[in-house]
C-alpha positions in Angstrom: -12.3 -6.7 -14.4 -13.3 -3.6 -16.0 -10.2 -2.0 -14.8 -8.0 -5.2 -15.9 -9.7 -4.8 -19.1 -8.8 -0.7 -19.6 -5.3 -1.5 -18.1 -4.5 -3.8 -20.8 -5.5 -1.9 -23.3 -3.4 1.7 -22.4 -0.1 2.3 -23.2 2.9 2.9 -20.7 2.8 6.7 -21.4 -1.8 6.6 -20.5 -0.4 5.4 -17.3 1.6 7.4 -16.5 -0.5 10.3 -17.6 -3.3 8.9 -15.7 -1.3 8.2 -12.3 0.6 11.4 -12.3 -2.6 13.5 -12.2 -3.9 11.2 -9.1 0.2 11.8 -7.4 -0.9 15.4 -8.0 -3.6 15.1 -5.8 -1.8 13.0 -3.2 0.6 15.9 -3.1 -1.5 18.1 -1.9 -2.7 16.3 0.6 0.6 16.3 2.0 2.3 12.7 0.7 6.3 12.7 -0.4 6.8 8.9 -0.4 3.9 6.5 -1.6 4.2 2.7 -2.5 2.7 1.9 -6.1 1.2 -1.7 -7.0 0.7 -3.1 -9.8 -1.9 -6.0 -10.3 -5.1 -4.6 -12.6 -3.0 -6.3 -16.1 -2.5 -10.1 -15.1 -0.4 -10.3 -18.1 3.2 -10.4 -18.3 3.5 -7.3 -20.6 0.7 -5.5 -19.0 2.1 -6.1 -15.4 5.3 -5.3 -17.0 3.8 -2.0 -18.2 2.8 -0.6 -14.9 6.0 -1.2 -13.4 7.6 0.4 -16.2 5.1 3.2 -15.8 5.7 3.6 -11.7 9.4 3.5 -12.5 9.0 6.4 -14.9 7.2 8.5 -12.6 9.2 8.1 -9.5 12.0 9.6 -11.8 9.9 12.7 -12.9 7.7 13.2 -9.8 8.4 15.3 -6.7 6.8 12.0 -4.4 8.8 9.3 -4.2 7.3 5.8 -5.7 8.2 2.7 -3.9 7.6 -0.3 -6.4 5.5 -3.7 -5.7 4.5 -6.5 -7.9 1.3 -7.8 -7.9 0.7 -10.4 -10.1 -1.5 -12.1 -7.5 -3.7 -9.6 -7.1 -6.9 -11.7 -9.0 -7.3 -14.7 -10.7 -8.0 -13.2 -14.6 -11.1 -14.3 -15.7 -9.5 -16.6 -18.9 -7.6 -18.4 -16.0 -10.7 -19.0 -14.0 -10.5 -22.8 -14.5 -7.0 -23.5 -14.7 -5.7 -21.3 -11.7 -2.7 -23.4 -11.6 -1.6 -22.3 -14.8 -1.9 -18.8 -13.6 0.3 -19.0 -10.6 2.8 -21.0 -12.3 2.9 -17.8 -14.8 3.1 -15.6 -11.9 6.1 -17.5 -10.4 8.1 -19.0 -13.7 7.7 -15.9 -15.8 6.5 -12.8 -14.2 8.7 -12.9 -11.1 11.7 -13.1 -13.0 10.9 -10.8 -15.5 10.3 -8.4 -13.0 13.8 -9.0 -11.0 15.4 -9.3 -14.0 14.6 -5.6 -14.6 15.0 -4.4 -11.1 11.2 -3.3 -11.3 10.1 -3.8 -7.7 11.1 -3.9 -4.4 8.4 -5.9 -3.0 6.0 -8.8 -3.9 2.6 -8.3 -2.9 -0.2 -11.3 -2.8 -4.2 -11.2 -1.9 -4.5 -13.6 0.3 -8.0 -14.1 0.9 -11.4 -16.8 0.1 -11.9 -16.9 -3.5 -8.5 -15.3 -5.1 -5.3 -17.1 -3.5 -5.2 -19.3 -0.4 -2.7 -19.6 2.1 -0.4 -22.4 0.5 -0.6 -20.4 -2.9 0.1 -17.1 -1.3 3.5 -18.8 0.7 4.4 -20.2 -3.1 4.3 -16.6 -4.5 6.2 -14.8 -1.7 8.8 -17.2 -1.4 9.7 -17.5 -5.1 9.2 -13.7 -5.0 11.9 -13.8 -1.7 14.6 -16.2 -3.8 14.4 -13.7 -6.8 15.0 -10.7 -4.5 11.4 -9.2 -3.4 10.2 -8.6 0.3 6.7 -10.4 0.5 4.0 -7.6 1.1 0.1 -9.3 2.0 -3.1 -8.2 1.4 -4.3 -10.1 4.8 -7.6 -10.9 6.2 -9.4 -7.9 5.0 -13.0 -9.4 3.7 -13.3 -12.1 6.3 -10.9 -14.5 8.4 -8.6 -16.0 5.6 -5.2 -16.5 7.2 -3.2 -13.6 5.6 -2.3 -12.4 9.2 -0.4 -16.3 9.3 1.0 -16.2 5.8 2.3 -12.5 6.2 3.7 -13.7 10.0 5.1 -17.3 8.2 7.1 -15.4 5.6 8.4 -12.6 7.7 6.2 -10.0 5.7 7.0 -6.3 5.5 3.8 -5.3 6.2 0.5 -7.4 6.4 -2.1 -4.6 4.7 -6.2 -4.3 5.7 -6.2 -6.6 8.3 -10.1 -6.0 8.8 -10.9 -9.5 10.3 -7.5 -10.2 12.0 -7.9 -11.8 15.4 -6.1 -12.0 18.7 -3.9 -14.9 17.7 -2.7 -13.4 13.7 -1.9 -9.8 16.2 0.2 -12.1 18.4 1.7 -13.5 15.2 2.4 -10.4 13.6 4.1 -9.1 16.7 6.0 -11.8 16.8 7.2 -11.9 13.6 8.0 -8.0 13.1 5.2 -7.6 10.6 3.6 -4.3 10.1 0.0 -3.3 10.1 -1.0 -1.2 7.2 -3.9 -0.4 7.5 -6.9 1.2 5.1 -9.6 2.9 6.6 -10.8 4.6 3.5 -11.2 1.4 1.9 -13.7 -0.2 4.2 -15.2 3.1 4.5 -16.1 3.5 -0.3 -16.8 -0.4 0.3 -19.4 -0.4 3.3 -17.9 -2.9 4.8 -20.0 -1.7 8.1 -16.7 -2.4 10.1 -12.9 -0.9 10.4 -9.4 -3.1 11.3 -8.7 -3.4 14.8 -6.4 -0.9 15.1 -6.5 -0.2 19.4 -6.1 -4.7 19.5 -3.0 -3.9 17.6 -1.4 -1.8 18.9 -2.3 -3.0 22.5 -0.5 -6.3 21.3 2.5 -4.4 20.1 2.2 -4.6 16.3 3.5 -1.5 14.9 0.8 0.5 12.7 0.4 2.4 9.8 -1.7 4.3 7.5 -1.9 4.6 3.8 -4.5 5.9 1.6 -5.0 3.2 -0.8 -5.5 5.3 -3.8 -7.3 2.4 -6.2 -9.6 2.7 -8.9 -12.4 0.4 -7.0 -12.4 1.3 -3.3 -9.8 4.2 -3.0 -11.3 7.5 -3.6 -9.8 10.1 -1.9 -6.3 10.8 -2.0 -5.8 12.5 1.5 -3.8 11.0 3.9 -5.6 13.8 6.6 -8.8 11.5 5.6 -7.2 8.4 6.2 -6.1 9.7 9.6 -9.6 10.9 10.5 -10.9 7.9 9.7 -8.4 6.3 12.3 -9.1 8.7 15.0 -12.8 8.1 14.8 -13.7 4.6 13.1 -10.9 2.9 14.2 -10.2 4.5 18.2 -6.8 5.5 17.7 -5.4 8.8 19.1 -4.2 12.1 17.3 -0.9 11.9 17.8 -0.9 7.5 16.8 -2.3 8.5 13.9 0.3 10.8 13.1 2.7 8.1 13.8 1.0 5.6 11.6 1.4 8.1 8.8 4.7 9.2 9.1 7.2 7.0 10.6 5.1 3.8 10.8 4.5 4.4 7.6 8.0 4.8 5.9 9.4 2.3 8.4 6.3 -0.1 6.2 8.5 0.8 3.5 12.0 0.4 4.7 12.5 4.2 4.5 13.0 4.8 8.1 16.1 5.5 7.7 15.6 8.9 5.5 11.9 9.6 6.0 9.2 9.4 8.1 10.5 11.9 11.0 12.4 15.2 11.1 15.8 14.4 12.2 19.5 15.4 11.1 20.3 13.6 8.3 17.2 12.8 7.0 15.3 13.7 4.2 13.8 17.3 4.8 10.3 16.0 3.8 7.7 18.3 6.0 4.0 19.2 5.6 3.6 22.4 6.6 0.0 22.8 8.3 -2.4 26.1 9.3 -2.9 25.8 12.9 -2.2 23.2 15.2 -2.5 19.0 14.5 -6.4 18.9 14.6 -6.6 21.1 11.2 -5.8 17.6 9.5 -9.0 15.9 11.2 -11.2 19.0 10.2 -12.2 16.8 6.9 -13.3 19.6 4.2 -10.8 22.2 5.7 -7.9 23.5 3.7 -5.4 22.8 6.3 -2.3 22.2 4.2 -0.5 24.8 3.6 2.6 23.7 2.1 4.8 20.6 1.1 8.3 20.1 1.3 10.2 17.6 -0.8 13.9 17.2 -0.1 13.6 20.7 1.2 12.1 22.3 -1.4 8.6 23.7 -1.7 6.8 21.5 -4.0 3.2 22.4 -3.3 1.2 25.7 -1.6 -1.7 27.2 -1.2 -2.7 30.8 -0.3 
């Protein structure tokens, strides 16, 4: 709420001035293409603002910014006992404010105990789908709360956390073609004393990825080397998976297979250029970047 509360109150240009510092930093560490939420306004100007404000920096930044609305990221606290009211904002006003400005790709809901249930989270996506955005789900990731089954009803993108999904939502998710993002330096700032299943998931053929989730509450670092450390060693997945999970797996996440995610003719020529051989990333601490490539360009070195 604090962050709602500061959010509201800055204008298009503190945002941008504020993310572009953090999409510095995330350079650095080696990221071309990032997906950027929204959701800490729960207005329909301040929501409105941040998209504005991604937009704005995808057109001035070296990484690419992939857009998602999230509206139905909280219940704000004036709407605490009138939630209905809310999500009929979020679906009669916000969603076609934001397709009527082509500011987002995707439509991203929490879907957990305590901010939006299963049935809400179906209402949001789908009137999300009809106005043109590909449901995104924050699923499962503080306890069991049927994400993994919303983001497998509605044919999801990607299902993201996933910290409590069982056997059953993997199957689901498999079945349905969803993608696993998953967050390991989340549950690592949160203590959450455990990590997503990431070996169950991939053993039941649900494709995985990695993102950083950069967020003012439980995102700290901006390295996507951490994030794969954190894999290898919290989570039991392999070097070279974790690469995968943070290069194709992850643009594929994004529906950016096509141009990123591998090196390839025809592609973009998006490369991180490392000292040494793969392992440097997991050395956490160790400058093992030495440059980035955007488009083919050198966009970021070090000595």
């Amino acid at each position: 709420m604090q962050t709602v509360a500061a959010t509201r109150a800055a204008s298009e240009e503190e945002l941008v001035d504020a993310a572009r510092a953090r999409l510095d930093e995330m350079l650095a560490c080696g990221t071309t293409i990032c997906e950027a939420k929204s959701g800490y306004g729960l207005t329909v100007e301040s929501e409105l603002r941040q998209l504005h404000a991604i937009r704005a920096l995808d057109e001035a930044h070296a990484i690419d910014l992939v857009p998602t609305f999230m509206g139905a990221h909280e219940i704000p606290v004036e709407y605490r006992s009138r939630r209905g009211e809310y999500i009929a904002c979020i679906i009669e006003e916000m969603i076609p404010r934001v397709a009527d400005e082509a500011l987002a790709e995707y439509c991203d809901v929490f879907c957990e105990d305590g901010v939006f249930t299963p049935d809400e989270s179906i209402d949001i996506l789908e009137a999300g789908r009809r106005a043109g955005l590909t449901p995104r789900v924050h699923a499962d990731e503080l306890g069991p709360s049927g994400g993994s089954s919303v983001a497998a009803r509605v044919c999801a993108r990607s299902a993201d956390h996933l910290i409590y999904v069982d056997e059953r939502g993997a199957d689901s998710l498999a079945d349905a073609g969803v993608c696993a993002t998953l967050l390991p330096a989340a549950a690592f700032y949160l203590k959450l004393g455990r990590f997503a299943p990431a070996r169950m998931l991939i053993e039941r053929q649900v494709a995985v990825a990695l993102a950083s989730d950069v967020n003012p509450g439980a995102g700290f670092s901006p390295s996507m080397p951490f994030a794969m450390t954190l894999a290898c060693f919290a989570m039991q997945m392999t070097l070279e998976e974790s690469l995968i999970a943070a290069t194709l797996n992850a643009a594929w996440s994004l529906d950016r297979a096509g141009d990123a995610g591998s090196l390839e003719p025809g592609k973009l020529m998006d490369a991180v250029i490392i000292k040494g051989g793969l392992a440097e990333l997991v050395r956490v601490g160790a400058p093992a970047i030495r440059m980035v490539v955007k488009r083919g360009k050198v966009v970021s070195w070090t000595q």
